[in-house]
C-alpha positions in Angstrom: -7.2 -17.8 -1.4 -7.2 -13.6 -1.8 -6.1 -12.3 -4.5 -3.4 -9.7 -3.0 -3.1 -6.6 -5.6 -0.7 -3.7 -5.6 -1.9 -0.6 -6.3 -0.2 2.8 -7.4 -2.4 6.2 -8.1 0.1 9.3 -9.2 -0.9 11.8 -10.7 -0.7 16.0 -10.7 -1.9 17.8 -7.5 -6.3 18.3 -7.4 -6.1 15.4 -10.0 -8.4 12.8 -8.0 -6.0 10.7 -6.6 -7.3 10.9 -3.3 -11.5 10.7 -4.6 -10.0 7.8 -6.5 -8.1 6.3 -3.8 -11.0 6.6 -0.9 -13.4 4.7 -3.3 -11.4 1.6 -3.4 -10.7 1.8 -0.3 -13.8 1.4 0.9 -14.7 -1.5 -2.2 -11.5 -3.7 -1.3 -9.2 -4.9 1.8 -6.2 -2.6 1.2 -3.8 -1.0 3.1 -3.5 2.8 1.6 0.7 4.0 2.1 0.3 7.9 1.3 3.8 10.0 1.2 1.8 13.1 2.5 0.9 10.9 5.7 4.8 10.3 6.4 5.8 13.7 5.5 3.3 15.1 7.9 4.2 13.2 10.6 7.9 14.0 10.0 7.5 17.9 9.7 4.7 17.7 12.8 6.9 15.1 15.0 10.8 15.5 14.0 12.2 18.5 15.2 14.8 18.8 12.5 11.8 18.9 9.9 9.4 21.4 12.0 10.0 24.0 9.5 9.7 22.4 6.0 7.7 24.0 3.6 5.9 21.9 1.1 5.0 24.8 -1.4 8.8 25.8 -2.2 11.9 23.3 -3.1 14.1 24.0 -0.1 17.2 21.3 1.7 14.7 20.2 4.5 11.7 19.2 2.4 14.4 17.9 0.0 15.9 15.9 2.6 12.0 15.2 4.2 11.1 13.4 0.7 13.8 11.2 0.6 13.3 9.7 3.8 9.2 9.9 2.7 10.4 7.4 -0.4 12.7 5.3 1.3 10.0 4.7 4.0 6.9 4.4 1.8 9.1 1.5 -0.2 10.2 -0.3 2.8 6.7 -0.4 4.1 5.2 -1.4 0.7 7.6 -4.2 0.6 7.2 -5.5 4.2 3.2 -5.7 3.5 3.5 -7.2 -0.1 6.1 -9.6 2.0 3.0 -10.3 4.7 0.7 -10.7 2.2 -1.2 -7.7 2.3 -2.5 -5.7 -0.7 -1.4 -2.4 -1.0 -2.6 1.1 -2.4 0.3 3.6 -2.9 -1.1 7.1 -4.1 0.7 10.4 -4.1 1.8 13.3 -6.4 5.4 12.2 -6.1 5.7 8.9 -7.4 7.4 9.2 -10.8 8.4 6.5 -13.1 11.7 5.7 -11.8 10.3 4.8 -8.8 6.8 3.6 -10.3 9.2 0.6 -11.5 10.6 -0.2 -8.4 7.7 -0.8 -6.9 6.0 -2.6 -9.9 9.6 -5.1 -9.4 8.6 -5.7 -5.8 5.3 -6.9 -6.9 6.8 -8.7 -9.6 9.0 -10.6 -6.6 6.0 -10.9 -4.8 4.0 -12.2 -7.5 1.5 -9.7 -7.1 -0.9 -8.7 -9.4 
């Protein structure tokens, strides 16, 4: 039987998340859920969010990142639920949320 792992990566913008992230990527059998993925899609394909700046706080980017971290911990739990092993990495995964997802695995029993 796999091991299945959860794996979170924060950390400050041009830390090494993502050098980190490709690394074990390429090393184990992980599907990789990245905020900036979901937010891009939403600013690039929802018309609502076409004009949402990252680089200022503002009440579509606001609104953009709540939907990014209800989505990322839907999706997180639906492949923990499947059996998958997971890598989460972004910039904006503080500890309040760190903990939810560390209970998911915990429900999961996930490593």
């Amino acid at each position: 039987m796999t091991k299945q792992f959860l794996i979170l990566i924060s950390g400050h913008n041009a830390s090494g998340k993502t050098v980190l992230s490709r690394k074990l990527l390429r090393e184990f059998d992980l599907n990789k859920v990245n905020g900036d993925d979901v937010r891009d899609f939403l600013i690039s394909s929802i018309k609502f969010y076409s004009d949402a700046h990252y680089s200022y706080p503002n009440s579509k980017i606001i609104s953009a990142n709540k939907t990014v971290s209800a989505f990322r911990m839907a999706l997180v739990k639906e492949l923990l639920s499947q059996g998958e092993s997971v890598l989460v990495d972004g910039a904006g995964i503080e500890r309040k949320a760190r903990k939810k997802y560390l209970d998911l695995a915990e429900i999961a029993s996930v490593k």
